[in-house]
Backbone as XML, in Angstrom:
<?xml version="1.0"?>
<chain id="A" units="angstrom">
  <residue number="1" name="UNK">
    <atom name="N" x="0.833" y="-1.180" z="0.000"/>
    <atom name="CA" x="0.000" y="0.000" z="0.000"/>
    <atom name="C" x="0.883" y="1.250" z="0.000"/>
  </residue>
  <residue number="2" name="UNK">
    <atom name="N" x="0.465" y="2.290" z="-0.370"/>
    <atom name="CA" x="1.389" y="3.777" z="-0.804"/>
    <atom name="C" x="0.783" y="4.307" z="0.145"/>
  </residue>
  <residue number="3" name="UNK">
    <atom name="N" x="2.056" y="5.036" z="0.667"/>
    <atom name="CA" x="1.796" y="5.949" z="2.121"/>
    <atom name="C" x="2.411" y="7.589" z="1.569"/>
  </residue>
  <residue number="4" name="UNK">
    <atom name="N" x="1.437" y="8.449" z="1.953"/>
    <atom name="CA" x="1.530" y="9.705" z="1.738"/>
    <atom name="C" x="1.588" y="10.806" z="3.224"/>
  </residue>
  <residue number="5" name="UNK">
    <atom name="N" x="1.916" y="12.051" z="3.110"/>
    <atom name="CA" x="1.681" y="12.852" z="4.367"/>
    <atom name="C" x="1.720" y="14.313" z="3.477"/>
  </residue>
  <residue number="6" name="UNK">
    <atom name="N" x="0.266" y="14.573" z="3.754"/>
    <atom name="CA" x="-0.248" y="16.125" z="3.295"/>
    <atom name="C" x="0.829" y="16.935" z="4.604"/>
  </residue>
  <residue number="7" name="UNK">
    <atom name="N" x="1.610" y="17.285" z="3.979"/>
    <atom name="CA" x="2.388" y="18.759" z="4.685"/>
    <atom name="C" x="1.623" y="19.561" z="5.502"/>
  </residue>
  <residue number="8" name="UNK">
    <atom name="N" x="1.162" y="20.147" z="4.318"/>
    <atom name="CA" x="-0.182" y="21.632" z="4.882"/>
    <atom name="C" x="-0.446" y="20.998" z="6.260"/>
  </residue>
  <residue number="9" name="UNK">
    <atom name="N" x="-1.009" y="19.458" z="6.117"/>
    <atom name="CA" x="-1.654" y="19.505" z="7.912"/>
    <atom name="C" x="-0.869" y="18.757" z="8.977"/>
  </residue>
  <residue number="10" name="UNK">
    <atom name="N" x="0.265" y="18.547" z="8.521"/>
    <atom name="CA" x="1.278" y="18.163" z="9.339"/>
    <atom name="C" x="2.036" y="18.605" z="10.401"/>
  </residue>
  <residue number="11" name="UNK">
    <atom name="N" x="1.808" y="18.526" z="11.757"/>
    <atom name="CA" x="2.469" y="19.493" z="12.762"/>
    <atom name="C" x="3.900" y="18.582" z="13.294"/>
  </residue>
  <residue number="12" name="UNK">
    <atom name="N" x="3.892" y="17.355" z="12.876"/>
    <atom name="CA" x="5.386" y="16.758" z="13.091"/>
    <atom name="C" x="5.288" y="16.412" z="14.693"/>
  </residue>
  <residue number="13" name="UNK">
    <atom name="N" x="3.880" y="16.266" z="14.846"/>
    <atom name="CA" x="3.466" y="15.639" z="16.400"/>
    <atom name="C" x="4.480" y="14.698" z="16.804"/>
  </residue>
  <residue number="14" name="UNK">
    <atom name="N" x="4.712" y="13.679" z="15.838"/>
    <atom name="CA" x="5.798" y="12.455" z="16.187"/>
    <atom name="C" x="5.203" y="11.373" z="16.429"/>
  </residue>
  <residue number="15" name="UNK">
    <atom name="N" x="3.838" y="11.472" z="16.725"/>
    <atom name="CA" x="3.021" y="10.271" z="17.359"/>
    <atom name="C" x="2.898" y="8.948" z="16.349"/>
  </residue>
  <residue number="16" name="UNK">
    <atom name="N" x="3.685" y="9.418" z="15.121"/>
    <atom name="CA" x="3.037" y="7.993" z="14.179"/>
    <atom name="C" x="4.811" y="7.557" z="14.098"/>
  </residue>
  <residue number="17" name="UNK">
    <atom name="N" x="5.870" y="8.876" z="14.702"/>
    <atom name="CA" x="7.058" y="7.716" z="14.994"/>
    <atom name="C" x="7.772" y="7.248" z="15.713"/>
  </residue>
  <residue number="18" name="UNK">
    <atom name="N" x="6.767" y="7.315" z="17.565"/>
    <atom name="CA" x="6.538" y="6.550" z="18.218"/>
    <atom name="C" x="5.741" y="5.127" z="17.881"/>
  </residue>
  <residue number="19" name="UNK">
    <atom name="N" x="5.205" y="5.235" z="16.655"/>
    <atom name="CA" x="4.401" y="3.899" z="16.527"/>
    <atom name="C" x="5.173" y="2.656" z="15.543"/>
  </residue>
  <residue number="20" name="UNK">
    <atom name="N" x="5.454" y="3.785" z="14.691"/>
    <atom name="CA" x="6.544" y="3.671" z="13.409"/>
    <atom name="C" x="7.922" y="3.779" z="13.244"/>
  </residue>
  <residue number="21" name="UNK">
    <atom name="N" x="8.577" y="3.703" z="13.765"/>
    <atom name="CA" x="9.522" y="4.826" z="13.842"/>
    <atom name="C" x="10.910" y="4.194" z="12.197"/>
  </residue>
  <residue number="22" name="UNK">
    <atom name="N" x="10.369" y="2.899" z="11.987"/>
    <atom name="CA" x="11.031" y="2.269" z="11.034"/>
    <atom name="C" x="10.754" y="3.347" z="9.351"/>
  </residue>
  <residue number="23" name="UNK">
    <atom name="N" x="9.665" y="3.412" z="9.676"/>
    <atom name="CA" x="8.675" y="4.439" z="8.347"/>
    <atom name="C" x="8.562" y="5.684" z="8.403"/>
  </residue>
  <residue number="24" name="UNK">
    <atom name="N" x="8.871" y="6.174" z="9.658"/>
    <atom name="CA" x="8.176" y="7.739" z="9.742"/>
    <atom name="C" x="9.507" y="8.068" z="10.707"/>
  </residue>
  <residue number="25" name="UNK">
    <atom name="N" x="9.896" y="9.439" z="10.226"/>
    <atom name="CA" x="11.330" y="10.077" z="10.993"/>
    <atom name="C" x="11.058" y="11.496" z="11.119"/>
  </residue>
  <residue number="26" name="UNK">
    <atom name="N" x="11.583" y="11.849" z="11.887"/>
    <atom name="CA" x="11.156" y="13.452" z="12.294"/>
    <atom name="C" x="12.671" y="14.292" z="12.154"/>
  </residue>
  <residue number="27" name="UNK">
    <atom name="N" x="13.124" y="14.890" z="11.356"/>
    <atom name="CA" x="14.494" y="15.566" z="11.167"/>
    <atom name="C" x="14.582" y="16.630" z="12.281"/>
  </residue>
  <residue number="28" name="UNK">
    <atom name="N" x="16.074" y="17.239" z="12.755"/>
    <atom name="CA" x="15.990" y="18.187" z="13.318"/>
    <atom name="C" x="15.629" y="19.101" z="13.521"/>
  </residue>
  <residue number="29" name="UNK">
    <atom name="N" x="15.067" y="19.715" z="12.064"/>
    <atom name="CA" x="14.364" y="20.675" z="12.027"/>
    <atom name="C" x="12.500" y="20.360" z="11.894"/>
  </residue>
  <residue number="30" name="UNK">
    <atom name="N" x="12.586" y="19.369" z="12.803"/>
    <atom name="CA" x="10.996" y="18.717" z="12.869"/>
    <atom name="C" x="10.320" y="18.656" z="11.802"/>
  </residue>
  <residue number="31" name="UNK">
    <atom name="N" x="10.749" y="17.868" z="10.746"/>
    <atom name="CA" x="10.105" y="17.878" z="9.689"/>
    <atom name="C" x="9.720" y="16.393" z="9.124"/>
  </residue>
  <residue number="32" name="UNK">
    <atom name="N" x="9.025" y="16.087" z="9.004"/>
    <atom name="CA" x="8.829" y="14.601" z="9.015"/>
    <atom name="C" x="9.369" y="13.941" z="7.938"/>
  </residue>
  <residue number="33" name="UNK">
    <atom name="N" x="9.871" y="12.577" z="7.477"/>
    <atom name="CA" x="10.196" y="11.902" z="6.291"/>
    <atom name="C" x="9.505" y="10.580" z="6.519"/>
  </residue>
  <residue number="34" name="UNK">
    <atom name="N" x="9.245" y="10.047" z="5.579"/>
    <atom name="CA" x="8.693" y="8.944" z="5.329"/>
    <atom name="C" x="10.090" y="8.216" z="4.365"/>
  </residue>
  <residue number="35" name="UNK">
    <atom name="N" x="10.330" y="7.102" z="5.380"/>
    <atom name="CA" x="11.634" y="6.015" z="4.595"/>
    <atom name="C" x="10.767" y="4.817" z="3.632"/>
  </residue>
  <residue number="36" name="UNK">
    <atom name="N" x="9.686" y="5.087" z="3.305"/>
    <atom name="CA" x="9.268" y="3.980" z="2.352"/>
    <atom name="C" x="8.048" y="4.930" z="1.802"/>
  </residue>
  <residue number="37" name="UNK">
    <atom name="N" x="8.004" y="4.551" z="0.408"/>
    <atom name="CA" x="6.384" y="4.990" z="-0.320"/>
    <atom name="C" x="5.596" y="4.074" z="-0.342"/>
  </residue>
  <residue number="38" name="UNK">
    <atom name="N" x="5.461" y="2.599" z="-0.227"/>
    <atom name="CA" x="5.007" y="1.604" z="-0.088"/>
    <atom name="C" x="5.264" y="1.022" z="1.326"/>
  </residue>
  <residue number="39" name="UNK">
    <atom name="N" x="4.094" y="0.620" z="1.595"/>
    <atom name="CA" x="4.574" y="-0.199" z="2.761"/>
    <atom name="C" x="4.412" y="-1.586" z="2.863"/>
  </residue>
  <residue number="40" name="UNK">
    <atom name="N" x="5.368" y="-2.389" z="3.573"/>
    <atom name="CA" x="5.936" y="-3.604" z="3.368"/>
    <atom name="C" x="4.492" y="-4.249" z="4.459"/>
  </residue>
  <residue number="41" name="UNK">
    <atom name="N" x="3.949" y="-5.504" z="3.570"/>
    <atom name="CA" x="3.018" y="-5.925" z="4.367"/>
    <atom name="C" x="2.884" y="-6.512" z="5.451"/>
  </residue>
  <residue number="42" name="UNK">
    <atom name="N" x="4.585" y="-6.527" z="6.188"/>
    <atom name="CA" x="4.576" y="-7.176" z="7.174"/>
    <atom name="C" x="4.493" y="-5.907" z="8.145"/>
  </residue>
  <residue number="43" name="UNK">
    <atom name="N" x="4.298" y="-4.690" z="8.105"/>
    <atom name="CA" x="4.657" y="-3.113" z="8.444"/>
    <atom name="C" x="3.109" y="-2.489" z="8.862"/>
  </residue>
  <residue number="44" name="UNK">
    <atom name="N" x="1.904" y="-3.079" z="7.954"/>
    <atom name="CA" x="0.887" y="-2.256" z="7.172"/>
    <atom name="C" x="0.013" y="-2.255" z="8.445"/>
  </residue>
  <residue number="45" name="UNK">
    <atom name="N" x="0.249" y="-3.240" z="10.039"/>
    <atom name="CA" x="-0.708" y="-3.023" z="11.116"/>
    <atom name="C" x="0.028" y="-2.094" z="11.983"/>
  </residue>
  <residue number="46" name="UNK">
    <atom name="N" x="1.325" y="-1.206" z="11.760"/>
    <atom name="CA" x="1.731" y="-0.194" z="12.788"/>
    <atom name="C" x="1.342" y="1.010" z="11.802"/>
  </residue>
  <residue number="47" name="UNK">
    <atom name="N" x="1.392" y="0.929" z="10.782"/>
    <atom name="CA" x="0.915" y="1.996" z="9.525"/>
    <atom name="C" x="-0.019" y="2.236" z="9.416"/>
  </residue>
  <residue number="48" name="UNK">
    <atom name="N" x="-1.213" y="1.954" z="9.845"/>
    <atom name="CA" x="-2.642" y="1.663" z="10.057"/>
    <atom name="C" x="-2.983" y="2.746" z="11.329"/>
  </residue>
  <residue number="49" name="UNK">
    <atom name="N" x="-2.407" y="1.725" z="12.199"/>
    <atom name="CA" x="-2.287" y="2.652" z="13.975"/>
    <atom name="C" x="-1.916" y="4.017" z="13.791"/>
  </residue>
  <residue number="50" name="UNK">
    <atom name="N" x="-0.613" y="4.370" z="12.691"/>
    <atom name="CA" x="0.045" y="5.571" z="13.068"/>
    <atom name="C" x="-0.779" y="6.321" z="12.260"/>
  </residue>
  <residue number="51" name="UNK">
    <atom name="N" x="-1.605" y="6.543" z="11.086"/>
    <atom name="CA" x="-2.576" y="7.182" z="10.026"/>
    <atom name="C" x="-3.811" y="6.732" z="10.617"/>
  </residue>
  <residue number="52" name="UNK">
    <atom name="N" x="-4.674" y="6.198" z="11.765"/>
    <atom name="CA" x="-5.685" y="6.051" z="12.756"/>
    <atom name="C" x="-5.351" y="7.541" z="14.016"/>
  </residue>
  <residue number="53" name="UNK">
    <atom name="N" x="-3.901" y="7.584" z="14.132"/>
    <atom name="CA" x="-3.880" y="7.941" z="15.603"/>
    <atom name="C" x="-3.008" y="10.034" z="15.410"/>
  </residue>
  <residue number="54" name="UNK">
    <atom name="N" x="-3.253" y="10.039" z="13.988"/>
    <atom name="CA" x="-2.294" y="11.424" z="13.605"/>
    <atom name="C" x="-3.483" y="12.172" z="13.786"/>
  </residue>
  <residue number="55" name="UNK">
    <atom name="N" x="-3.136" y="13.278" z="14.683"/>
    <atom name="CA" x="-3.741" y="14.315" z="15.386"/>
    <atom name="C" x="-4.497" y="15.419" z="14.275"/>
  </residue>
  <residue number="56" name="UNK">
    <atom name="N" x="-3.914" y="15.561" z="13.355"/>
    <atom name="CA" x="-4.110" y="16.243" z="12.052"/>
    <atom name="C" x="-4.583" y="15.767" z="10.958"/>
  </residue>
  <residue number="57" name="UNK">
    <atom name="N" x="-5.312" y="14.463" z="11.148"/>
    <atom name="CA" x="-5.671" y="13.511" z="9.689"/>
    <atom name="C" x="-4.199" y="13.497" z="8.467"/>
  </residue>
  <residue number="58" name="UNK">
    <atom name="N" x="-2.925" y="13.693" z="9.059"/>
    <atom name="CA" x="-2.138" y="14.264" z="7.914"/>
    <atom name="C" x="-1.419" y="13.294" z="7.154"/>
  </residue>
  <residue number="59" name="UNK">
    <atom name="N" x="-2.164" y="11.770" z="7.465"/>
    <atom name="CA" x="-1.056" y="10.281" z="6.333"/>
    <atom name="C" x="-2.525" y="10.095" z="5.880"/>
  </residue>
  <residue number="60" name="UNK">
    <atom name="N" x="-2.048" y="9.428" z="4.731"/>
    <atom name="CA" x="-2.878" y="8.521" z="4.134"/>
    <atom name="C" x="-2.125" y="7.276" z="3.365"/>
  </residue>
  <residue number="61" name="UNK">
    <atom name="N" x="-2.946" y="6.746" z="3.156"/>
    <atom name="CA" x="-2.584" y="4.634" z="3.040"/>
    <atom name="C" x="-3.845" y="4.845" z="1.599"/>
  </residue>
  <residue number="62" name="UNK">
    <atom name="N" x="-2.978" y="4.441" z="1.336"/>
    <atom name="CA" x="-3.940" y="4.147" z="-0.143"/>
    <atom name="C" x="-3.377" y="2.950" z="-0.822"/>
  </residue>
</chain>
């Protein structure tokens, strides 16, 4: 599945890389990265949790 993060509503909470932290990275200058565009299906039930639990609706799983 392809994992995205709308910027605009992104506050770089961190909460999806406490969940994630393999997929989702927060740079020094708090800016989030995503280390995969796809996610690996053994991955796709913490990827789920972390785009369920983002404060800002700001991932999507498609």
């Amino acid at each position: 599945m392809k994992l995205s993060v709308d910027f605009d509503q992104c506050e770089a909470n961190g909460i999806c890389v406490g969940i994630a932290p393999d997929v989702f990275e927060l740079d020094d200058e708090d800016q989030l990265h995503l280390s995969v565009a796809e996610v690996p299906e053994d991955r796709l039930d913490d990827v789920r949790t972390a785009v369920a639990q983002c404060p800002k609706a700001a991932l999507k799983l498609e």
